[in-house]
MOPAC internal coordinates of N, CA, C and O (Angstrom, degrees):
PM7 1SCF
backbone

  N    0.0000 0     0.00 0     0.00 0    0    0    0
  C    1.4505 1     0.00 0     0.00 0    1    0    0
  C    1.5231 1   107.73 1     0.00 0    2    1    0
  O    1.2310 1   117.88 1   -32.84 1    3    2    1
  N    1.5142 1   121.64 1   147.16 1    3    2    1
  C    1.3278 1   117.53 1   174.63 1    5    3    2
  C    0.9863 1   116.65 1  -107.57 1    6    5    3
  O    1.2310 1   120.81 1    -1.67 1    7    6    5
  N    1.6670 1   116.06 1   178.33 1    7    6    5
  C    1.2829 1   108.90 1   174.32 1    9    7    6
  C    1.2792 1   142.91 1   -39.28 1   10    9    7
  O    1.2310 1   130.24 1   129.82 1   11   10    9
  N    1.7450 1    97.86 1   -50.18 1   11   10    9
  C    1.6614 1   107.34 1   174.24 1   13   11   10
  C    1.8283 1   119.89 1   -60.14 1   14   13   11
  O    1.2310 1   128.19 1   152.25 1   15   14   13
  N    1.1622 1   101.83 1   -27.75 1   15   14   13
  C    1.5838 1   115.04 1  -176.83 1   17   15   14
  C    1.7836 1    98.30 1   -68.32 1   18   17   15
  O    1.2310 1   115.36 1   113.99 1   19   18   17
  N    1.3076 1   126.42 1   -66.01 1   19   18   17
  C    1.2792 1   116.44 1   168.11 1   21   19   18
  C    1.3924 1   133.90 1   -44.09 1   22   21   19
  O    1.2310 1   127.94 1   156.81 1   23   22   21
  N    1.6125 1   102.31 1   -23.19 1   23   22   21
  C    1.6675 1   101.94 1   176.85 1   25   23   22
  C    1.6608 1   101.60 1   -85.84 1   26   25   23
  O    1.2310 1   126.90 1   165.67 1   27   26   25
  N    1.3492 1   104.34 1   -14.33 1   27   26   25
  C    2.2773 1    85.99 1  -176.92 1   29   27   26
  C    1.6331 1    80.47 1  -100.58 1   30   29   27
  O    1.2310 1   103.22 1  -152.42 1   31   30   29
  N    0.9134 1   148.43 1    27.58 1   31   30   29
  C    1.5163 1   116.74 1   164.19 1   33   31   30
  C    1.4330 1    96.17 1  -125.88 1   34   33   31
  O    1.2310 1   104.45 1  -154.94 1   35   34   33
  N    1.5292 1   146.31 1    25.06 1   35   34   33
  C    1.3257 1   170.37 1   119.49 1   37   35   34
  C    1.7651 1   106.09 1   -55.40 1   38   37   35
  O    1.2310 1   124.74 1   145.07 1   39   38   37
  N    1.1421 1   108.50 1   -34.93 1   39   38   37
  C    1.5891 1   120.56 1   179.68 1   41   39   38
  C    1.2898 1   105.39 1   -37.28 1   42   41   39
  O    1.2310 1   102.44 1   -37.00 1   43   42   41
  N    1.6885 1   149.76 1   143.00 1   43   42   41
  C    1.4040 1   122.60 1   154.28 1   45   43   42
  C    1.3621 1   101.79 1   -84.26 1   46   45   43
  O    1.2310 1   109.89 1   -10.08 1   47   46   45
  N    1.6929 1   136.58 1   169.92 1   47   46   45
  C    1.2537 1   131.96 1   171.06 1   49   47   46
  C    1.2508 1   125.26 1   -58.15 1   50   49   47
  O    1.2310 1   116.71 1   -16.31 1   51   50   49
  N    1.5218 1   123.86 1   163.69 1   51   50   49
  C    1.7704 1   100.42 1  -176.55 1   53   51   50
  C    1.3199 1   100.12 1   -87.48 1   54   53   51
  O    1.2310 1   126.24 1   -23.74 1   55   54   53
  N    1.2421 1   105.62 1   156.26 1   55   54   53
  C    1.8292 1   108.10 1  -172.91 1   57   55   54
  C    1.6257 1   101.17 1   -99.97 1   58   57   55
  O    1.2310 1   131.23 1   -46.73 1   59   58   57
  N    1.5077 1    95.93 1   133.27 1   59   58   57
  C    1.8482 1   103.25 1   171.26 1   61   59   58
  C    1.4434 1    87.70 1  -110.92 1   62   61   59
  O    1.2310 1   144.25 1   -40.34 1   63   62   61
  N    1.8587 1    70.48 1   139.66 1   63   62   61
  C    1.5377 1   111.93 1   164.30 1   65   63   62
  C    1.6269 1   108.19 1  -112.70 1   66   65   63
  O    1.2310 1   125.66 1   -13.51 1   67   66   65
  N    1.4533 1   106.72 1   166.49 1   67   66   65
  C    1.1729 1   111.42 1  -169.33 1   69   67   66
  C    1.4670 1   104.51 1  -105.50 1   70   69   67
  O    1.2310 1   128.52 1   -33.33 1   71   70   69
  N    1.5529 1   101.19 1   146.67 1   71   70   69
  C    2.2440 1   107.80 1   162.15 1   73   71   70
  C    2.2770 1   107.80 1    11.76 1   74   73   71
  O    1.2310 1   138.86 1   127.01 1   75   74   73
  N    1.0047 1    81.04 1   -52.99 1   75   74   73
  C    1.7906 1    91.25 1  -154.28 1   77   75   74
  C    1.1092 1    81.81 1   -56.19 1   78   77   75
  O    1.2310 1   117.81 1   109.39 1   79   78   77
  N    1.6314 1   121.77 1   -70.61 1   79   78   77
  C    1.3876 1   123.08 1  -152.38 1   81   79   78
  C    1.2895 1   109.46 1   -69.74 1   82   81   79
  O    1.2310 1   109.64 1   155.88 1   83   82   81
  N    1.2431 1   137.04 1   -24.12 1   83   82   81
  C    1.3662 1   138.51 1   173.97 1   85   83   82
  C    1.1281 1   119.40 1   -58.99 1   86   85   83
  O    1.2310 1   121.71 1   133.71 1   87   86   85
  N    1.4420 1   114.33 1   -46.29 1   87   86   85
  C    1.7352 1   127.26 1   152.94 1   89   87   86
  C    1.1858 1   115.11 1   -40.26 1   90   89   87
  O    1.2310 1   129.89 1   107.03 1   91   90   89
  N    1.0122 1    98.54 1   -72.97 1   91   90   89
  C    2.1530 1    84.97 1  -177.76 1   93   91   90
  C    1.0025 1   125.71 1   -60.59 1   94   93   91
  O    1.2310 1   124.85 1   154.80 1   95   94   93
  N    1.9190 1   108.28 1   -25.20 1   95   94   93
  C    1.5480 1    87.07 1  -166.30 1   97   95   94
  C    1.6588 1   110.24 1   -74.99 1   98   97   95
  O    1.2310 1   115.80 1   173.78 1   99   98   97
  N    1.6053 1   125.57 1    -6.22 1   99   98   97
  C    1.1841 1   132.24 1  -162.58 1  101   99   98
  C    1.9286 1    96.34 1  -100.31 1  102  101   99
  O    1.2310 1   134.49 1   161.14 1  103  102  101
  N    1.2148 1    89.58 1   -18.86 1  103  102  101
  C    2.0511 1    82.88 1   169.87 1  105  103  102
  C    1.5393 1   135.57 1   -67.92 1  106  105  103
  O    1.2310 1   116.51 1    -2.40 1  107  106  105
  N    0.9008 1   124.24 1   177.60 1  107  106  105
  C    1.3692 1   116.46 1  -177.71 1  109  107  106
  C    1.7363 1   107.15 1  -110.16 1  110  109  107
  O    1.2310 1   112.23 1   -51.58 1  111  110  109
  N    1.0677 1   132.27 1   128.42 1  111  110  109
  C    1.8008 1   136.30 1  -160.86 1  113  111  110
  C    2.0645 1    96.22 1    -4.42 1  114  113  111
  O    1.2310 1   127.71 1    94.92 1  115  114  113
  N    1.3154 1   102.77 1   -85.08 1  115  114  113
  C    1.1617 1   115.36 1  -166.20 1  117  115  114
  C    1.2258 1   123.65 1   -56.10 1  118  117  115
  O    1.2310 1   120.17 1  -178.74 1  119  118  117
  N    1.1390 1   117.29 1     1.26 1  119  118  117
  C    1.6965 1   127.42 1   169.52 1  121  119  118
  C    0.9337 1    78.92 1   -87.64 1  122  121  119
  O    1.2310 1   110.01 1    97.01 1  123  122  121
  N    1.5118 1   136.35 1   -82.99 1  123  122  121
  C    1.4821 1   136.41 1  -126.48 1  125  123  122
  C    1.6496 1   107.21 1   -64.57 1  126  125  123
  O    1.2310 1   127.73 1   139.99 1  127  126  125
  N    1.5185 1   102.72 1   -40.01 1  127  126  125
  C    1.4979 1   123.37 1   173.66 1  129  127  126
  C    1.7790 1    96.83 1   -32.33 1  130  129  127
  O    1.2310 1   125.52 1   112.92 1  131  130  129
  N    1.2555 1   107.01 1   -67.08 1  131  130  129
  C    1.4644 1   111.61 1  -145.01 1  133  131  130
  C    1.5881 1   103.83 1   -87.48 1  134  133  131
  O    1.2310 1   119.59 1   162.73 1  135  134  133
  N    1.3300 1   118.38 1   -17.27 1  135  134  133
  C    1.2416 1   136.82 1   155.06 1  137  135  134
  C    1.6778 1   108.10 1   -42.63 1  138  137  135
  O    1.2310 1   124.60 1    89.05 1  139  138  137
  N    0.9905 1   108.78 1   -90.95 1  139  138  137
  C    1.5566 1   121.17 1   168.10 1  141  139  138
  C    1.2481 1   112.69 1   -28.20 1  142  141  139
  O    1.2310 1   116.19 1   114.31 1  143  142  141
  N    1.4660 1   124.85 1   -65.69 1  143  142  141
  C    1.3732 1   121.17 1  -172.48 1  145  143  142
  C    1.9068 1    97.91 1   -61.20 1  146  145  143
  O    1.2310 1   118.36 1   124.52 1  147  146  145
  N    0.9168 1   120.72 1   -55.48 1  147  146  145
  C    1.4204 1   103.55 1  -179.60 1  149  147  146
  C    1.1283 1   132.40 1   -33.67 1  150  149  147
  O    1.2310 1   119.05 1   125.82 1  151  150  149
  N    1.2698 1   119.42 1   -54.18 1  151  150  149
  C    1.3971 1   141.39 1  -159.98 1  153  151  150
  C    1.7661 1    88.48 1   -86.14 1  154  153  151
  O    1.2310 1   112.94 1   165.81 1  155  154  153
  N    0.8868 1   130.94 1   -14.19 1  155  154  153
  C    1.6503 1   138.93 1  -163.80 1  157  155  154
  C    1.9345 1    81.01 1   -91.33 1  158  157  155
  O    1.2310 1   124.31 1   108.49 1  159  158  157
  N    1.1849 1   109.34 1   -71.51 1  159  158  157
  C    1.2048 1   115.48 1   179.31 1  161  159  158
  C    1.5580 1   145.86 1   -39.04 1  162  161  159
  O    1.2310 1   113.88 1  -119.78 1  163  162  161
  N    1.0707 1   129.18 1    60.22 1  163  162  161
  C    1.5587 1   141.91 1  -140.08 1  165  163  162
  C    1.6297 1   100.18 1   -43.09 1  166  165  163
  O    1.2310 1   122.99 1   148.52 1  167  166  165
  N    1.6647 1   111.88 1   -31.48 1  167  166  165
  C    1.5953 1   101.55 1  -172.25 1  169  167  166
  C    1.3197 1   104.89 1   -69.15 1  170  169  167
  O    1.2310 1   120.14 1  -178.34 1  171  170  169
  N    0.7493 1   117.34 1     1.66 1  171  170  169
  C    1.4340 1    97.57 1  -170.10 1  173  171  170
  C    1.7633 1    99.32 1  -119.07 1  174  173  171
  O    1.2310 1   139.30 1   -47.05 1  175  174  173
  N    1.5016 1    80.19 1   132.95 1  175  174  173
  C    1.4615 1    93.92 1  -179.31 1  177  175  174
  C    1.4313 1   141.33 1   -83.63 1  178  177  175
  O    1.2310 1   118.58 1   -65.34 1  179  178  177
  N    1.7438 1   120.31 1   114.66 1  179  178  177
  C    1.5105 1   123.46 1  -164.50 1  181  179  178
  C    1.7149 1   116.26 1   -32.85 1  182  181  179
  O    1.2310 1   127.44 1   158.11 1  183  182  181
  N    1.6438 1   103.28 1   -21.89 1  183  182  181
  C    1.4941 1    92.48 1   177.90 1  185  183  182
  C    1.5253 1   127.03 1   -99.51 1  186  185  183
  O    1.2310 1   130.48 1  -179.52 1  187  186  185
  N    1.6388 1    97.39 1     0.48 1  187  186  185
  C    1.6230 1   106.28 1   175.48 1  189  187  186
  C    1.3176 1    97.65 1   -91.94 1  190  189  187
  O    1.2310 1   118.65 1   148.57 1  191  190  189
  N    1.1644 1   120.18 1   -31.43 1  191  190  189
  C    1.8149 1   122.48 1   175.25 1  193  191  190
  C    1.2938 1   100.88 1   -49.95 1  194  193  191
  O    1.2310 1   116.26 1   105.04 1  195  194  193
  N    1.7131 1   124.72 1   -74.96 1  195  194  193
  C    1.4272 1   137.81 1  -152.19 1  197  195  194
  C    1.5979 1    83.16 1   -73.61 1  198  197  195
  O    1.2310 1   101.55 1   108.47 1  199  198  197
  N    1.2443 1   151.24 1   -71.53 1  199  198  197
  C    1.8778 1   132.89 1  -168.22 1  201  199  198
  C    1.5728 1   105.05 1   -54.64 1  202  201  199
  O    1.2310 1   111.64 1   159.40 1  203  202  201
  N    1.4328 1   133.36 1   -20.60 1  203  202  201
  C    1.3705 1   107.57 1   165.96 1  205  203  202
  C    1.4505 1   118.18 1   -89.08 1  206  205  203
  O    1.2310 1   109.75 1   146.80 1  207  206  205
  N    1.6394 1   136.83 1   -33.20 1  207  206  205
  C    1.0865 1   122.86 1   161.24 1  209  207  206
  C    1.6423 1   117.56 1   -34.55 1  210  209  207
  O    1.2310 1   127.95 1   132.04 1  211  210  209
  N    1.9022 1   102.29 1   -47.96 1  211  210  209
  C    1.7332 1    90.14 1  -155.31 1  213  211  210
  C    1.6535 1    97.52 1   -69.59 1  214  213  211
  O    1.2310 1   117.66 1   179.32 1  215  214  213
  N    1.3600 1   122.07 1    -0.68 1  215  214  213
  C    1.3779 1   122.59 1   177.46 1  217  215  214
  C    1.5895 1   132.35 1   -59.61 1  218  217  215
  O    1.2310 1   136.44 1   155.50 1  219  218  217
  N    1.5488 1    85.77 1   -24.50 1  219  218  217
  C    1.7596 1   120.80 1  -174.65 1  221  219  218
  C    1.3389 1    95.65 1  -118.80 1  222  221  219
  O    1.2310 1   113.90 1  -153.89 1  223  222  221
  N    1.3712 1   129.15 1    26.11 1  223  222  221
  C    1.7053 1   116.28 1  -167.04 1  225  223  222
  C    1.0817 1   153.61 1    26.48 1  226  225  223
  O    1.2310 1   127.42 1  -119.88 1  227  226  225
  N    1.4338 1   103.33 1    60.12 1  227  226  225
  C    1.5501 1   107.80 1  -169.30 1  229  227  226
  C    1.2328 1    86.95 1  -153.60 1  230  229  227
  O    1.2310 1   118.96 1   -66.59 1  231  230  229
  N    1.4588 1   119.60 1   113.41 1  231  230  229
  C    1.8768 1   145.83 1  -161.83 1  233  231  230
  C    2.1194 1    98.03 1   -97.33 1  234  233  231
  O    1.2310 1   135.28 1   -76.46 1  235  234  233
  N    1.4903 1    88.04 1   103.54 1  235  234  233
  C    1.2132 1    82.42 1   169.57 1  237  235  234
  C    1.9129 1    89.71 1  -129.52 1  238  237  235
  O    1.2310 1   121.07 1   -53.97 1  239  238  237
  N    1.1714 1   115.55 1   126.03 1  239  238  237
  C    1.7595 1   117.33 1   155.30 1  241  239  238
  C    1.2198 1   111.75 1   -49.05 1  242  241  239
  O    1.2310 1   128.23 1   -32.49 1  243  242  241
  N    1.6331 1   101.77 1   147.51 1  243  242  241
  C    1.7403 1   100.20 1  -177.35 1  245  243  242
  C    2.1159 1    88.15 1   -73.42 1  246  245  243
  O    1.2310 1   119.69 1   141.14 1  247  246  245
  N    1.3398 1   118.19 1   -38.86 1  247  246  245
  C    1.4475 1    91.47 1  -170.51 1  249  247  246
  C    1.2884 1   133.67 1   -57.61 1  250  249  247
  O    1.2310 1   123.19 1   152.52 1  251  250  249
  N    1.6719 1   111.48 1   -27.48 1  251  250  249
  C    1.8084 1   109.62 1   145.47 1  253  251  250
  C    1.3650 1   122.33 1   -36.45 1  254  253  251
  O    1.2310 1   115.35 1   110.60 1  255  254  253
  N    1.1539 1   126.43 1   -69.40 1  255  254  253
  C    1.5522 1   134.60 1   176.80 1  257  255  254
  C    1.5111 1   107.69 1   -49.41 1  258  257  255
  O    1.2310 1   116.08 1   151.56 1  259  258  257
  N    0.8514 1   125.05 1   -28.44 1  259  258  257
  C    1.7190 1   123.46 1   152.20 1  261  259  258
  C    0.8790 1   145.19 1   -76.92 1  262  261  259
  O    1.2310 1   113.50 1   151.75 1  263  262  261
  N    1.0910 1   129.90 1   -28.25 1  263  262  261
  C    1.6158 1   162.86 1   125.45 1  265  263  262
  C    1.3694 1    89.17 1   -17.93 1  266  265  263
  O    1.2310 1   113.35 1   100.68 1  267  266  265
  N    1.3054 1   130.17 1   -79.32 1  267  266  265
  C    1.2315 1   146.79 1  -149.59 1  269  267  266
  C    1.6256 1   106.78 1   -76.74 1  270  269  267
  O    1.2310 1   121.01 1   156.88 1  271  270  269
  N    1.2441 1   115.68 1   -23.12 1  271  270  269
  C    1.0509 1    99.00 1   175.48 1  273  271  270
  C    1.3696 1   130.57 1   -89.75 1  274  273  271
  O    1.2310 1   133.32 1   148.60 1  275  274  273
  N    1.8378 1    91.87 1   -31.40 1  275  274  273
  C    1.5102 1   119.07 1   166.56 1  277  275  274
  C    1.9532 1   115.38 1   -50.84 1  278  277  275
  O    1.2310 1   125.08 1   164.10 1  279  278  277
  N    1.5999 1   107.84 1   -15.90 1  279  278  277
  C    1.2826 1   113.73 1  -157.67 1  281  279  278
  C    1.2862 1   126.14 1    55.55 1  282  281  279
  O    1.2310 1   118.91 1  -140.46 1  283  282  281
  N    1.8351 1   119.69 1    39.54 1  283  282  281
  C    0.8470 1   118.64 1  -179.38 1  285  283  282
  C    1.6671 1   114.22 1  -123.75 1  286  285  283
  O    1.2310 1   117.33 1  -141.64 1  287  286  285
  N    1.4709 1   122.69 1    38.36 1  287  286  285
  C    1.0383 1   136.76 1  -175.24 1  289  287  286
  C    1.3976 1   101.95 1  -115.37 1  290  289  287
  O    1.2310 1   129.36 1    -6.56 1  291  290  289
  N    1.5093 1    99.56 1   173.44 1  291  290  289
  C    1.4191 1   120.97 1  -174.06 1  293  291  290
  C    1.4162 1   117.22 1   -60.88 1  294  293  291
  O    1.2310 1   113.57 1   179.07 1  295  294  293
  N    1.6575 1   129.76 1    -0.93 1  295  294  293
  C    1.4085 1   124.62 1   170.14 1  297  295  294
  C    1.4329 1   102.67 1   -83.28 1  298  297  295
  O    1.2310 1   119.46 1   164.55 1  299  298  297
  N    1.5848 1   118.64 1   -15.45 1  299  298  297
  C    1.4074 1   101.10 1  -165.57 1  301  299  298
  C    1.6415 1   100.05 1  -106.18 1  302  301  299
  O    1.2310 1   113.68 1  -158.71 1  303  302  301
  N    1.1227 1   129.56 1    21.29 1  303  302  301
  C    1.4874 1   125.52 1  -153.17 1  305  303  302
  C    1.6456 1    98.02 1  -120.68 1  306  305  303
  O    1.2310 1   120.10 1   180.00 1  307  306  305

């Protein structure tokens, strides 16, 4: 094995994140702000969340946003 082969298997894996996190990370502070607090916010519903993103174009499923809230998506895995 060579050098370079030891440095990508030193690599850690790339980490997936899920819909949610992809959203914010492409927002600007105050999107993401209010993003978060939503989804933080139980009244409010994953599918009024996911029809106003796709409003601004950015496709998140309400079952991501549930996933995500449940902490059972790909940021926590």
């Amino acid at each position: 094995m060579g050098l370079l082969d030891e440095m990508r298997q030193e690599m850690p894996p790339p980490k997936h994140v899920c819909g949610v996190t992809k959203a914010i990370e492409q927002m600007d502070k105050k999107d993401a702000a209010d993003l978060e607090a939503a989804v933080a916010d139980q009244t409010i519903m994953a599918t009024s969340i996911s029809r106003v993103l796709a409003r601004r174009g950015i496709t998140v499923k309400p079952d991501a946003i549930r996933r995500h809230r449940k902490k059972d998506c790909a940021c926590v895995r």
